[in-house]
C-alpha positions as CSV (number, residue, x, y, z in Angstrom):
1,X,23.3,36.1,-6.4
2,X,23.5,32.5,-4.1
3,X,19.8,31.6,-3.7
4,X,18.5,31.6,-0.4
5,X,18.8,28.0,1.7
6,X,15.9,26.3,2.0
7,X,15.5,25.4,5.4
8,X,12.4,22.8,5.6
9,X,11.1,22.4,9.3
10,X,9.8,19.3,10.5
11,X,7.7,19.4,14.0
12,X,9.9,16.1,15.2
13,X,8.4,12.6,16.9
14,X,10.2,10.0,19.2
15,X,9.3,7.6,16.4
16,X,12.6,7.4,14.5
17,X,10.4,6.7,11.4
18,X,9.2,10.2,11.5
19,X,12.6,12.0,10.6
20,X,14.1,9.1,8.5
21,X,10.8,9.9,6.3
22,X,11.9,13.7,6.7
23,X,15.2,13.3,5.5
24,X,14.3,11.1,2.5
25,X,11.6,13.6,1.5
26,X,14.2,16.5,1.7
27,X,17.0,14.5,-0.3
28,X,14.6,14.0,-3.1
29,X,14.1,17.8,-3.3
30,X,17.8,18.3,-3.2
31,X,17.5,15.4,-6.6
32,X,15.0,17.6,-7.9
33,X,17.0,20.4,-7.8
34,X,20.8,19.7,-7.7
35,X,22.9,22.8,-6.2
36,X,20.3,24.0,-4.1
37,X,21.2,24.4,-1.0
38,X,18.4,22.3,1.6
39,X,18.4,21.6,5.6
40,X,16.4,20.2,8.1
41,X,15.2,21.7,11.3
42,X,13.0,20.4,13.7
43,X,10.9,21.4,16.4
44,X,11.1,19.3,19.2
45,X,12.6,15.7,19.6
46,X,14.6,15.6,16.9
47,X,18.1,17.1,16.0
48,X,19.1,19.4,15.0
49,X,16.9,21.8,16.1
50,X,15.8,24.9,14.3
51,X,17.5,27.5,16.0
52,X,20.7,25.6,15.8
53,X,20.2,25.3,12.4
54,X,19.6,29.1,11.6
55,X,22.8,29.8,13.6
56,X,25.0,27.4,11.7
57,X,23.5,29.4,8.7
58,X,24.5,32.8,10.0
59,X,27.9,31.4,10.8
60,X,28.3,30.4,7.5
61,X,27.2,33.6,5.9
62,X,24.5,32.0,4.5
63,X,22.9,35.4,3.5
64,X,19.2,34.4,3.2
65,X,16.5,31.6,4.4
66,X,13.3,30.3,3.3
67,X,11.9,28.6,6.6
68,X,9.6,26.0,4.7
69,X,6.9,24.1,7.4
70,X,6.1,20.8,6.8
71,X,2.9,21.5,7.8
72,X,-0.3,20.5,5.5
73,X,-2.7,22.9,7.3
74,X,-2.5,26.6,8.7
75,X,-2.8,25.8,12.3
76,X,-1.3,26.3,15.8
77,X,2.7,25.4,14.7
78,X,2.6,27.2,11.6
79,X,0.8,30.5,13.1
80,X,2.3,30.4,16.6
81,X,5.3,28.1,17.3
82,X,7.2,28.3,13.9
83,X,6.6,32.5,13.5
84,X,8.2,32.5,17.3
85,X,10.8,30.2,16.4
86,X,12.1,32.6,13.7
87,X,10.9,36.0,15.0
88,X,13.8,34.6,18.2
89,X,16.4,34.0,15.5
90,X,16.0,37.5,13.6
91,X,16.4,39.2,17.0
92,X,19.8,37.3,17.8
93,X,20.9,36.9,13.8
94,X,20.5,40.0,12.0
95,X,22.5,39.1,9.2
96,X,20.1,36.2,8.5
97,X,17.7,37.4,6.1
98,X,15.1,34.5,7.5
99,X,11.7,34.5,5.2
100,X,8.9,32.1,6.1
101,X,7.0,30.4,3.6
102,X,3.3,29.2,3.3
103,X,2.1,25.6,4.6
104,X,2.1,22.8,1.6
105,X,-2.0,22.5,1.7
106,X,-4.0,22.9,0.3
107,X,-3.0,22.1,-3.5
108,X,-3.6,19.6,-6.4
109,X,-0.2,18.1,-5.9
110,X,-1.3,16.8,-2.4
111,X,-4.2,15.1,-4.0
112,X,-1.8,13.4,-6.6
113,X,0.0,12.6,-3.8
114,X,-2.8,10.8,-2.0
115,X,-4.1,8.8,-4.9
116,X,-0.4,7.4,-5.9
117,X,-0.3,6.1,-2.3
118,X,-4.0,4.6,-2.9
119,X,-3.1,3.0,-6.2
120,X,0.0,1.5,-4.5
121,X,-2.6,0.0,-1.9
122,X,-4.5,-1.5,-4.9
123,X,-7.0,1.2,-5.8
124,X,-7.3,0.9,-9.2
125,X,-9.0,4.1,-11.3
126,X,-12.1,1.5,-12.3
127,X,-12.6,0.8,-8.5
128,X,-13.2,4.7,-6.9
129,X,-17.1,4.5,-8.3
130,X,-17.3,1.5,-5.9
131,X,-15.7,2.5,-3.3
132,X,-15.7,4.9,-0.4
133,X,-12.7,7.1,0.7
134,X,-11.9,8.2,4.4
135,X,-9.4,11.4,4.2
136,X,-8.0,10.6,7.8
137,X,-5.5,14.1,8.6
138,X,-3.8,13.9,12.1
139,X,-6.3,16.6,13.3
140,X,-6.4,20.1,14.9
141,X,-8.1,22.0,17.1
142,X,-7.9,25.2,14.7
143,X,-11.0,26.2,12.4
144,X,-9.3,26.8,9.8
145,X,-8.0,23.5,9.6
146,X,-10.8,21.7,10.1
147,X,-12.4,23.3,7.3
148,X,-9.1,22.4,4.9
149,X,-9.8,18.9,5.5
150,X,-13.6,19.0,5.0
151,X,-13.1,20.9,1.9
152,X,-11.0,18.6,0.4
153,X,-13.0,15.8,1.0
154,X,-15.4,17.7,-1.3
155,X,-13.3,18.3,-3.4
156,X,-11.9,14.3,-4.0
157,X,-16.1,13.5,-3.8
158,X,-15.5,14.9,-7.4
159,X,-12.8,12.7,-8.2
160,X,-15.5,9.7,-9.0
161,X,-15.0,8.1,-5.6
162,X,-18.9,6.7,-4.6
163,X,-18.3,8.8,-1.4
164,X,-15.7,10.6,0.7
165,X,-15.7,11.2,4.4
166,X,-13.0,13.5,6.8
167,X,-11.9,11.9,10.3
168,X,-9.0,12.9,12.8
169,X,-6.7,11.4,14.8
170,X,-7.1,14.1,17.4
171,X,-9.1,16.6,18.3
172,X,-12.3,17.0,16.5
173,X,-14.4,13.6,15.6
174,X,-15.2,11.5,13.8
175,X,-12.2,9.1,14.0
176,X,-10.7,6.9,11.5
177,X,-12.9,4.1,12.5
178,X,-16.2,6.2,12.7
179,X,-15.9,7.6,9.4
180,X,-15.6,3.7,8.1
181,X,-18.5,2.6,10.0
182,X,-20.6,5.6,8.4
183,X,-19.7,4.7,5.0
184,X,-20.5,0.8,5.5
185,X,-24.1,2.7,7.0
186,X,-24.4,4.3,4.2
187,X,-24.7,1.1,2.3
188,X,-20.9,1.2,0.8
189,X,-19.2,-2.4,0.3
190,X,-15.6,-1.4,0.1
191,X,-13.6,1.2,2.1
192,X,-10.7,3.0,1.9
193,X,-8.6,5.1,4.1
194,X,-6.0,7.5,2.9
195,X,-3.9,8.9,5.5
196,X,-3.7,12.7,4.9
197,X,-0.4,12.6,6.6
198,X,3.4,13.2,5.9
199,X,5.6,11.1,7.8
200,X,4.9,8.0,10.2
201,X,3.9,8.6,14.3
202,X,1.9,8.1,17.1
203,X,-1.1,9.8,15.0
204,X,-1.1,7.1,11.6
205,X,-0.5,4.9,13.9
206,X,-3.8,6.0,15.3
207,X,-5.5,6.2,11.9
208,X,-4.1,2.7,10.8
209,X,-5.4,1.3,14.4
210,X,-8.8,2.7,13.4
211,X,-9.0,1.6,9.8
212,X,-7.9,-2.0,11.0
213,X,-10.8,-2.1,14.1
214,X,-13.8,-0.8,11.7
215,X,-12.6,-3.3,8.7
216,X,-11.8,-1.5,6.0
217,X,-10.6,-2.9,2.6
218,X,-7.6,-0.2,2.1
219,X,-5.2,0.9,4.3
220,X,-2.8,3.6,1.8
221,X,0.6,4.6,3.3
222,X,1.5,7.9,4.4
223,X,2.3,10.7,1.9
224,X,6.0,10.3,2.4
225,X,9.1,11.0,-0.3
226,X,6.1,11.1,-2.9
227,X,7.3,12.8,-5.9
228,X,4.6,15.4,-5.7
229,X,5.3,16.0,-2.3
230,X,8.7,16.8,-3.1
231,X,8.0,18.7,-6.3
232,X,5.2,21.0,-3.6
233,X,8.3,21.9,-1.2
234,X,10.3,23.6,-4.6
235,X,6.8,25.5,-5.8
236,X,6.4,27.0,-1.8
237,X,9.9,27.6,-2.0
238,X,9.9,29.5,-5.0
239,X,6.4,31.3,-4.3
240,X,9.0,32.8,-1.2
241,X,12.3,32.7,-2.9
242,X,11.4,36.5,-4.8
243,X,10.5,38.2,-2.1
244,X,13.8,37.2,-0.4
245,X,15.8,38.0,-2.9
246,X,14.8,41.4,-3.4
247,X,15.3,42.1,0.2
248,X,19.0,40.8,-0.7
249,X,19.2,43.0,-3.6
250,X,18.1,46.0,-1.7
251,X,20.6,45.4,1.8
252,X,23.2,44.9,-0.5
């Protein structure tokens, strides 16, 4: 039985950096896993969009889809705009056996994620006890979310950083440079801030803004083509991948 496409949508950005990151991230997957079948759909702003994506698909008789969001919370896209998106495309595609599959956070790999990008800023392991960490995520106006990014910022406290504090680029506060200027309150001599991002925008922009006007020591890139990341989109994909494939089985 072909395995079902992965189709990994990306919410799009008028900053060209956002899908170059996208595609780079999706060709190491395809690396990862050679004769798997991956696209790219986006949004908004970007081409090609998803619909035209799942309709290529069905032209091909491309049988079955895992709709992947590159999302790192559950909030407004991946429980409104995204389950829209696809419920549109079942109704005009039957043949498309379209299966969505869970957000990428929370999850260990994300963390590993995180602290390569902060090594490659020159965190070394000896330095976390020393220093303080801001986890800055682009922000939401969902609970749920909210309450993902606080609790990993408990979680990483446990990591041996001296202290770790949440901020948002949007929405709720604190912001980037709050959550710095709290830390150096608290007493701390050296900062970090660790975009809880994927790709480049408006919002790391935002974060890195921040980070720059309240002085802080580290600036860590965005998540990116990390390895982990890329290793995260094959274990959602997988997690879906059964359930699709018995739907296969039992149409066929």
């Amino acid at each position: 039985m072909t395995a079902p496409v992965l189709l990994v949508i990306a919410h799009g950005s008028r900053d060209p950096r956002h899908a170059a990151t996208v595609r780079a991230l999706t060709a190491r997957v395809r690396a990862l896993r050679p004769g798997l079948r991956v696209e790219t759909g986006f949004l908004d702003f970007n081409a090609p969009s998803v619909p035209r994506v799942l309709e290529r698909l069905d032209a091909e008789e491309a049988g079955a889809v895992v709709a992947l969001p590159l999302l790192l919370t559950r909030a407004f896209h991946a429980k409104s705009d995204i389950p829209a998106v696809l419920r549109e495309a079942r109704s005009r595609l039957p043949r498309l056996r379209v299966r969505q599959a869970e957000v990428l956070g929370p999850s260990p790999l994300l963390n590993s994620a995180l602290e390569r990008r902060l090594r490659e800023a020159g965190v070394r392991p000896g330095d976390k006890g020393s220093t303080g960490l801001v986890l800055a995520s682009a922000g939401s106006t969902d609970p749920e979310a909210i309450a993902v990014i606080a609790e990993i910022a408990r979680e990483l406290r446990h990591t041996g950083w001296c202290s770790v504090r949440p901020a948002f680029a949007s929405a709720p506060l604190p912001r980037t440079e709050d959550a710095v200027r709290a830390l150096r309150a608290d007493g701390v001599r050296r900062v970090a801030v660790a975009p809880y991002v994927i790709a480049p925008g408006r919002l790391p922009d935002r974060i890195a803004a921040g980070a720059a006007e309240a002085g802080a020591d580290v600036l860590a890139g965005v998540l990116g083509p990390s390895p982990e990341l890329a290793r995260l989109l094959l274990d959602r994909y997988d997690e879906a991948r059964l359930p699709a494939d018995r739907m296969a089985s039992l149409s066929a």
